[in-house]
C-alpha positions in Angstrom: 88.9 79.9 94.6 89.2 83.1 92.7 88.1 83.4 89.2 90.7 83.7 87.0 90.2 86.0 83.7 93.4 84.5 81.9 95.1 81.4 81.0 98.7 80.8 80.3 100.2 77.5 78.9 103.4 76.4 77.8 103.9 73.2 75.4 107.4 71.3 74.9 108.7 74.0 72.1 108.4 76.6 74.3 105.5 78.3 72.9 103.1 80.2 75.6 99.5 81.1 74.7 98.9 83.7 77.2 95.0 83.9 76.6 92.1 86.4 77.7 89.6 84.3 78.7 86.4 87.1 80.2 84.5 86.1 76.5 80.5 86.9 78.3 81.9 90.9 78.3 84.5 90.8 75.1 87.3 89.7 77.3 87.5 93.4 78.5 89.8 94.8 80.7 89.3 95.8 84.0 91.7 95.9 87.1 92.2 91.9 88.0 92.4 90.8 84.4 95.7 93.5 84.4 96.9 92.3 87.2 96.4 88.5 86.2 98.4 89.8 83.0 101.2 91.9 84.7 102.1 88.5 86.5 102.3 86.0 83.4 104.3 88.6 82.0 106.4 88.6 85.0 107.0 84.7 84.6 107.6 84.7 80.9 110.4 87.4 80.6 112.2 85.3 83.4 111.6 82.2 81.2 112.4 84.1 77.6 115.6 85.4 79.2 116.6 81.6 79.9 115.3 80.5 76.7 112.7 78.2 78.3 110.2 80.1 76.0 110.7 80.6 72.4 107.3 82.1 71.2 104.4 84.3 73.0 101.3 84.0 71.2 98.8 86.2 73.1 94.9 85.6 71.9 92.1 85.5 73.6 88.5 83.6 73.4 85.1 84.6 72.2 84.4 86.7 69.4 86.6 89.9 70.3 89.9 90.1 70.8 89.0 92.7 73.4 86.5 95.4 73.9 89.2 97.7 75.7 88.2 99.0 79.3 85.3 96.7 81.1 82.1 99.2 82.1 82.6 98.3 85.9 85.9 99.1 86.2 85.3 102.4 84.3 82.3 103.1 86.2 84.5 102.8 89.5 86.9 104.6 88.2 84.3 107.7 88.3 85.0 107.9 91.9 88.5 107.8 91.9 91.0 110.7 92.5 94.0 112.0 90.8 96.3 109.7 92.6 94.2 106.5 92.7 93.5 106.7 88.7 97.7 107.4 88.3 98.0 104.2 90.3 95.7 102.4 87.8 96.6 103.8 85.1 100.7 102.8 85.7 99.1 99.1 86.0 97.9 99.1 82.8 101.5 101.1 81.5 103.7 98.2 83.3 101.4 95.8 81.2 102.0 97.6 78.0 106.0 97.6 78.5 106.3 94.4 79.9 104.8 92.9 76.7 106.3 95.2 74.0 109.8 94.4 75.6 109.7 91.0 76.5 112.9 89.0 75.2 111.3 86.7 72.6 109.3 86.5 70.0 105.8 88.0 70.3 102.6 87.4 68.0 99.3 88.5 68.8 96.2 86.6 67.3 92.8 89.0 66.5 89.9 86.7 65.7 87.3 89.9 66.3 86.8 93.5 67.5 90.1 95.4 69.2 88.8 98.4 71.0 90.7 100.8 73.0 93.4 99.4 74.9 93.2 96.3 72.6 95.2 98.2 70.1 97.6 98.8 72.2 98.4 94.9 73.4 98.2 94.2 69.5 101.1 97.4 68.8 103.1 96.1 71.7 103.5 92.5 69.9 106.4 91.9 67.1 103.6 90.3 64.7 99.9 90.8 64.6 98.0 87.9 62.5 94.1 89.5 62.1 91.4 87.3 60.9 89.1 89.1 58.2 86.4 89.2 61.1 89.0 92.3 62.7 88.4 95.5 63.8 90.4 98.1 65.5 89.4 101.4 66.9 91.1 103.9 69.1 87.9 104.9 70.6 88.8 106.7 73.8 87.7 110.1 72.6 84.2 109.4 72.2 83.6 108.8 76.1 86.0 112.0 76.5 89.4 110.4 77.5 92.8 109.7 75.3 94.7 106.9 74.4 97.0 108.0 76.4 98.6 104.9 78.0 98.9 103.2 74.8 99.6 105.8 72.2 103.8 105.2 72.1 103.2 102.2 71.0 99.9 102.7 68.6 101.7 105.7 67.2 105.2 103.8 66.1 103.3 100.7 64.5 101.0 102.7 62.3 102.7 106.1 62.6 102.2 109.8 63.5 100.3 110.9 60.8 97.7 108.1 60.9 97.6 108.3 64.6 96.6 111.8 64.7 93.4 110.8 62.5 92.2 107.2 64.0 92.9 108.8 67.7 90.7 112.0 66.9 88.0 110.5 65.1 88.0 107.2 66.8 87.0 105.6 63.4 86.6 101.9 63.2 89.7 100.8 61.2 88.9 97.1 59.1 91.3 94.4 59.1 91.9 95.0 55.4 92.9 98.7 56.6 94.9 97.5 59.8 96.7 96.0 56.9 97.9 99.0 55.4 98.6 100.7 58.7 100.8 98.6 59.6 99.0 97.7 62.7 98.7 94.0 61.4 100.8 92.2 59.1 98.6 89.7 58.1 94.9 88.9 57.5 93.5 85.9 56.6 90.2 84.0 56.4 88.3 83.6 59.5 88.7 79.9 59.5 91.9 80.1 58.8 93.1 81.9 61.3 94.4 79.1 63.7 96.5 77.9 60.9 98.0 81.0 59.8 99.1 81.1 63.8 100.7 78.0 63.9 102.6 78.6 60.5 104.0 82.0 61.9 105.0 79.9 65.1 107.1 77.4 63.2 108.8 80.3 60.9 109.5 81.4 64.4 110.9 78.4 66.0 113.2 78.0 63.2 115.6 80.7 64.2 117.9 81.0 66.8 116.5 81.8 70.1 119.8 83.6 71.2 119.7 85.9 67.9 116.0 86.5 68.0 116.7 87.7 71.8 119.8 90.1 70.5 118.1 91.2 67.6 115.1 92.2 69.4 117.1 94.3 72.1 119.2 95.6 68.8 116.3 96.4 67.2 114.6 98.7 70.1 117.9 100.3 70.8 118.3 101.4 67.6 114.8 102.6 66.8 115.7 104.9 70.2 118.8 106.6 68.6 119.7 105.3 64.6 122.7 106.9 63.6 125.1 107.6 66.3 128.3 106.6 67.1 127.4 104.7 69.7 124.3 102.5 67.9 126.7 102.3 64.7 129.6 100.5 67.7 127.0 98.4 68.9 126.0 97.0 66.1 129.1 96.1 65.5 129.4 94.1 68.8 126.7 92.2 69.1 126.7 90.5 65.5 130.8 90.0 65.9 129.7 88.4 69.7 126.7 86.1 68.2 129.4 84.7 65.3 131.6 83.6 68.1 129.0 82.0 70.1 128.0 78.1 70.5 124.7 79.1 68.7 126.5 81.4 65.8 129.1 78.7 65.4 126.6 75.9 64.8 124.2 78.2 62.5 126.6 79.1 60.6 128.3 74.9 60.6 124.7 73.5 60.1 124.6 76.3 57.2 127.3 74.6 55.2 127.0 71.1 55.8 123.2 71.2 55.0 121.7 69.7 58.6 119.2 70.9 61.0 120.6 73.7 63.6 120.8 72.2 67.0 118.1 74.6 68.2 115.4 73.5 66.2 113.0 70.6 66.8 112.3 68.0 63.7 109.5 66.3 62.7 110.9 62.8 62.1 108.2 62.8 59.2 108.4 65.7 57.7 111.9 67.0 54.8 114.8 69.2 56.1 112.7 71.9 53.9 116.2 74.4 55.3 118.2 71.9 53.4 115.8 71.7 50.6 115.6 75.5 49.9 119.7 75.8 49.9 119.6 72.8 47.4 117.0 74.2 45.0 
């Protein structure tokens, strides 16, 4: 049986931990591991689409997050031509894309060190949740190559101006700094990292799987083109087309007679905290 560098699980809410799992070299990447990758993320768009998955969490295990490109691979690599490292390097693009644009929810868990292409799987996901143990660094420079593959999507979390320094001078950025790029949105205590996750899943699974899907796709077409006519039209259309459907009409009924939205799954135990908050 082949060895298998990832893991991906789905429990009864929907949510998938797609997990690195190559912790004896810093889960880092090399060829299979990408592949491995490229085909969860192949499986979960299909499911997102239908709405069989709600949340992506993507993590990995070990002490890093990832160490960026495994030696081997790179060492391979060497002896590759033109063509052959184009064919490689559109692997690793597909994996970028597919993750940034896939149709739910996305939130990426950093327990340790994100090097290299790391950064890039954390920029591609809508939230990053950092433990204080972080550390990012766009480090390609140093061994003579660019973050090349990565930077659209290093460069719009954190922003031109800060990507022209931290992709130059492949400085190792902190968590408490990834903070202030913009590169994470949250950092916590290391031991509370696992809890801080599972909060930011349940926020998550509270909203409308059909308006998270629209208002990611809104969101990315109007980061592409802001103020046009067109963007301004579709705008427009796709909150007038969520209010008429069966999920707008029971938000906006469970709204005003205080109850649960049909979409969401109750703890028998717990309050209606939704109804709480509109009552307080």
């Amino acid at each position: 049986m082949a060895t298998s560098y990832s893991q991906l699980t789905i429990d009864e809410r929907g949510v998938a931990r797609l997990t690195l799992n190559r912790p004896e070299v810093h889960n880092a990447f090399d060829d299979s591991l990408i592949a491995e990758l490229n085909a969860h993320l192949e499986r979960l768009h299909d499911a997102a689409h239908h709405g069989d998955v709600r949340v992506v969490v993507l993590g990995s295990e070990g002490k890093s997050f990832s160490a960026g490109a495994d030696l081997g691979w790179m060492k391979r690599m060497v002896e590759y031509d033109v063509e052959s490292n184009l064919a490689d390097s559109r692997k690793l693009s597909q994996l970028m894309h597919d993750l940034d644009t896939l149709p739910c929810p996305t939130l990426c868990r950093v327990q340790g060190s994100a090097f290299g292409g790391a950064v890039g799987l954390a920029a591609c996901c809508d939230i990053v949740i950092a433990s204080e143990k972080a550390r990012f660094c766009l480090s390609e420079v140093k061994i003579g190559l660019s973050p090349a593959v990565i930077s659209p999507y290093v460069q719009r979390a954190i922003g031109s101006r800060q990507m022209r320094r931290f992709a130059l001078s492949a400085e190792v950025v902190d968590a408490a700094t990834s903070l202030t790029l913009g590169l994470s949105h949250q950092v916590v205590g290391h031991d509370d990292l696992d809890e801080a996750v599972d909060d930011m899943i349940g926020i998550l699974l509270a909203g409308s799987p059909q308006a998270q899907r629209a208002t990611k796709a809104l969101l990315a077409d109007v980061a592409r083109e802001p103020d046009s006519k067109a963007t301004r039209e579709h705008t427009c259309r796709v909150i007038s087309e969520l209010r008429v459907s069966a999920e707008g009409q029971d938000g906006l009924a469970s709204f005003f007679e205080k109850r649960r939205p049909a979409w969401t799954l109750p703890d028998p135990n717990a309050p209606d905290k939704t109804a709480m908050e509109r009552d307080s």
